[in-house]
C-alpha positions, 0 to 999 in steps of 0.5 A, spaced: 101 145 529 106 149 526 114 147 526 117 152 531 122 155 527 129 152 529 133 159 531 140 161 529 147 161 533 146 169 532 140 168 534 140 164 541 147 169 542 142 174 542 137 172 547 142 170 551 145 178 551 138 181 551 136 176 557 143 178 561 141 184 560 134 183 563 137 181 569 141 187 571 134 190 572 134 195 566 125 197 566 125 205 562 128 208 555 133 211 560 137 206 562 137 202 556 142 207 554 145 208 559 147 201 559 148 200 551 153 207 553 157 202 557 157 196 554 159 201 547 165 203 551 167 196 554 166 193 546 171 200 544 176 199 550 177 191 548 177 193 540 183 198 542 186 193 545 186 187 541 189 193 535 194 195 540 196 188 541 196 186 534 201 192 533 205 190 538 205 182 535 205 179 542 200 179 547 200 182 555 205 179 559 208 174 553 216 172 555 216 170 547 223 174 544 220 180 541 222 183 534 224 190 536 226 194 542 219 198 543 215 195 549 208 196 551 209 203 556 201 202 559 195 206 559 193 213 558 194 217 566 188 220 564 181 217 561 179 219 554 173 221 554 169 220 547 162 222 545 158 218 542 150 218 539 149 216 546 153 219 551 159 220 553 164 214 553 171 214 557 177 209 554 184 209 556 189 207 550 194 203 551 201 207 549 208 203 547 214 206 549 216 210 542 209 212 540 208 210 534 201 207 536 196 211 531 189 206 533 184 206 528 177 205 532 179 210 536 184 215 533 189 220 536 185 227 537 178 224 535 174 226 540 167 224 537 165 217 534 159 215 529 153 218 527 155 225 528 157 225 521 152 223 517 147 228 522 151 234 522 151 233 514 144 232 514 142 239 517 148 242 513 145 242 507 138 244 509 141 250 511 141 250 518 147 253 522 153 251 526 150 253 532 143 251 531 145 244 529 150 243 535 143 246 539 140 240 536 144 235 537 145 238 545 137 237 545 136 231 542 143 226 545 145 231 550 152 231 548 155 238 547 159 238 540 163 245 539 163 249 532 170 248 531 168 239 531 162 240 527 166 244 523 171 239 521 165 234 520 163 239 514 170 239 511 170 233 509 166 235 504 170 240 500 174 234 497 167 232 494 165 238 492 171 239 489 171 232 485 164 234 484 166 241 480 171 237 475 167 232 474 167 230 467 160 231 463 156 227 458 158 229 451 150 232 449 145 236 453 139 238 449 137 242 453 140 247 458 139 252 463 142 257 466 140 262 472 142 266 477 141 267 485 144 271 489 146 270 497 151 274 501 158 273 503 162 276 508 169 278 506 173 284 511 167 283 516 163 286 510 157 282 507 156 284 500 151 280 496 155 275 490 151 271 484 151 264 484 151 261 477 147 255 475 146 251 470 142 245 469 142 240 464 137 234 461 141 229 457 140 224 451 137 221 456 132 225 459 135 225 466 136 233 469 144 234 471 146 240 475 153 242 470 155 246 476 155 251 481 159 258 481 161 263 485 163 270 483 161 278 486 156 279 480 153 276 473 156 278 467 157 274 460 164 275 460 164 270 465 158 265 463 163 266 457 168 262 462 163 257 465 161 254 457 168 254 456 169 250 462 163 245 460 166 244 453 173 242 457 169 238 461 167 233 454 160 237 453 160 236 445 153 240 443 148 243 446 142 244 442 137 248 446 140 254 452 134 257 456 137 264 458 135 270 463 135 277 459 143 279 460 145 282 455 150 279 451 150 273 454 147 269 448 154 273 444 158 271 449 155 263 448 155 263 441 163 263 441 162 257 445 157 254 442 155 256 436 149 251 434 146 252 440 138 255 440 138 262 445 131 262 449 129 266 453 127 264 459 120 265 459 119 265 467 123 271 467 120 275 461 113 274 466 116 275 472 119 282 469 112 285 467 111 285 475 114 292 477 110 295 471 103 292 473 098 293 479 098 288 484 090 286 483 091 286 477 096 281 476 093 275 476 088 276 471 094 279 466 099 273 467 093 269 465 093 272 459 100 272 457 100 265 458 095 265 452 100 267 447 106 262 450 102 256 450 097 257 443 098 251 439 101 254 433 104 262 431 098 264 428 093 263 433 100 266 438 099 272 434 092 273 434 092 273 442 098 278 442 094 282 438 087 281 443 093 282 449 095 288 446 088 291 444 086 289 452 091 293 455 092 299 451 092 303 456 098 300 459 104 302 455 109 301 460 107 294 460 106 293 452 113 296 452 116 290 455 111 285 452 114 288 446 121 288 447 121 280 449 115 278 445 120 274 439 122 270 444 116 268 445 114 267 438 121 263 437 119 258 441 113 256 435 119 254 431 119 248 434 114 242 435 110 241 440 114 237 446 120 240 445 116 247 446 114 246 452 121 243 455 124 250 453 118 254 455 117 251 461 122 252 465 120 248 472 126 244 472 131 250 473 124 254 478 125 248 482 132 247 483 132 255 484 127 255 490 131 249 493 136 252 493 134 258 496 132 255 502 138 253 504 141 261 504 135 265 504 134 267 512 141 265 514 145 271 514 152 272 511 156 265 509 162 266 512 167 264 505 165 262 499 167 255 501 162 255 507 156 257 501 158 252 496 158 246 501 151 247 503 150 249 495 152 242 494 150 238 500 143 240 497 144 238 490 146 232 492 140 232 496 136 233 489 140 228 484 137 222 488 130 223 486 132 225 478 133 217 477 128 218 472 127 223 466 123 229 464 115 228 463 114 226 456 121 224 455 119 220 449 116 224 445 121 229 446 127 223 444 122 222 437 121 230 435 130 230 437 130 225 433 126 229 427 130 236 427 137 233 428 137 227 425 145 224 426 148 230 431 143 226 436 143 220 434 150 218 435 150 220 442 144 216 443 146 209 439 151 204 443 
């Protein structure tokens, strides 16, 4: 027969709680929490206590000669009532006469307690909205939280995104990219869309950053030219590829900052472009096609499906116009070997950071300021970055043909 296992002091205290508890009659999930609410409340009432008697250093009712001329002045005439993730407590805070009792378990003015925090700031930056997360927290906790409280709850993360948005940055990010979306914002009560800048970044180590995130009323170079010089200031050394959507004079405007990086034109968004001029039925069949040009094994073959794409298509010029204007870009991308050519045409990482992001203020009507957007906008990379621990798909070879072209100028930031 098996040993019964000798319980732990915790252990046997345990039981005993649970085993009072029992006594009082307690049957239903309802008054289990009504129980462990007043049991929560008492535990606060007594913590204040003891902190306030700390504070004063003589216990209630002491005769001992005291230190100074402040004295214990009672209780609060009115209970507090505090709100927790399981109802409502009440406690009444011990004063002393000069008022200089500041408690920490429950501080002046604080009128929600644990738990809260960390679900409002979940819902946050999922997108949803103040009045929506205080709907939910009313149905699930039955406790009414006002939007100025959760709004408070939120501010405390403007001091993380600002530590966030001066960070300094790895000194190497082979590869980066940049893009924009775009959300409204109200300004003078009139809501006006912005352009959100975002850039990515996947360092000597294969694990994707998100550099920044930047705000301004539309997209220009001349302030991409900003954001890249911020990143030089922020330690970034080198770059040596930048996939780019078609801006003009964005990749001048880079060159002053980094003049040994590689444009390359985001293939995503030369695809995307040919849209507007192709029927939606045929579509499909054409996207197809293009993909034969981009993903060919080498710049002869590249070429010779261009030259089948636009024997195919001639009758489409408005099509053929745009293929044409773009197509160095694609035949670029074959000047490289294979593992890097897919990193720089396949701009999934910066797609799927981009839809991410989108559905934390698609649907949601105007963002109050700029500083509500970029909460959510951060709340929600956060989110992301705890999945990047492990690098890009085939990193490996990526590292090796890295390695290959540029020889030292990768190297010193990849050996210890």
């Amino acid at each position: 027969m098996a040993k019964k296992k000798e319980l732990t002091e915790e252990e046997k205290l345990d039981n005993e709680i649970i085993s009072l508890l029992l006594k009082k009659g307690i049957s239903t999930g309802a008054e289990i929490s009504k129980t462990f609410n007043e049991m929560y409340g008492k535990i606060i009432q007594r913590l204040l206590d003891t902190e306030f008697d700390e504070f004063m250093e003589y216990e209630k009712g002491s005769h001992e000669e005291k230190k100074d001329g402040n004295r214990r002045n009672g209780v609060s005439s009115k209970g507090k009532k505090v709100k927790t993730d399981n109802g409502v407590i009440e406690i009444r805070p011990p004063r002393d006469r000069d008022g200089k009792f500041e408690p920490q378990v429950v501080k002046k003015r604080q009128k929600v307690l644990g738990g809260f925090d960390s679900i409002v700031i979940s819902l946050y930056a999922k997108g949803i909205s103040l009045e929506d997360i205080k709907g939910t927290i009313q149905q699930i906790y039955s406790v009414e939280l006002s939007k100025e409280t959760l709004s408070n709850m939120t501010e405390a993360v403007s001091e993380e995104v600002e530590i966030w948005k001066n960070r300094p940055l790895k000194k190497c990010y082979p590869f980066v990219y940049v893009d924009c979306l775009y959300c409204a914002i109200k300004e003078n009560l009139v809501s006006e869309k912005h352009a959100i800048y975002v850039a990515l970044g996947v360092g000597e180590d294969g694990v994707k950053d998100v550099l920044g995130i930047w705000i301004d009323k539309t997209e220009s170079a001349s302030k991409w030219c900003e954001i890249f010089e911020e990143l030089k200031e922020r330690g970034v050394e080198d770059i040596f590829f930048i996939s780019m959507d078609g801006l003009s004079g964005l990749p001048e405007a880079v060159e002053k900052i980094y003049p040994k990086a590689i444009m390359q034109r985001c293939i995503v968004h030369i695809v995307r472009n040919i849209y507007s001029v192709i029927p939606k039925k045929e579509a499909k069949e054409i996207i197809a096609d293009l993909k034969k040009i981009y993903t060919a094994t080498n710049l002869e073959n590249a070429i010779l499906e261009y030259e089948n794409f636009r024997e195919k298509y001639k009758d489409k010029e408005k099509l053929l116009k745009k293929i044409e204007t773009d197509i160095h870009w694609i035949y670029q991308i074959f000047e490289y070997p294979p593992a890097i050519r897919k990193v720089i045409y396949t701009t999934n990482a910066i797609e799927s950071l981009n839809s991410a992001l989108r559905k934390v203020t698609k649907g949601k009507g105007s963002f109050i300021n700029k500083n509500a957007l970029m909460k959510v906008l951060y709340l929600r990379v956060k989110d992301l970055q705890k999945k990047w621990s492990t690098g890009i798909a085939n990193w490996t070879n990526v590292k090796r043909e890295l390695v290959e072209i540029y020889g030292e100028r990768f190297l010193k930031y990849i050996e210890k």
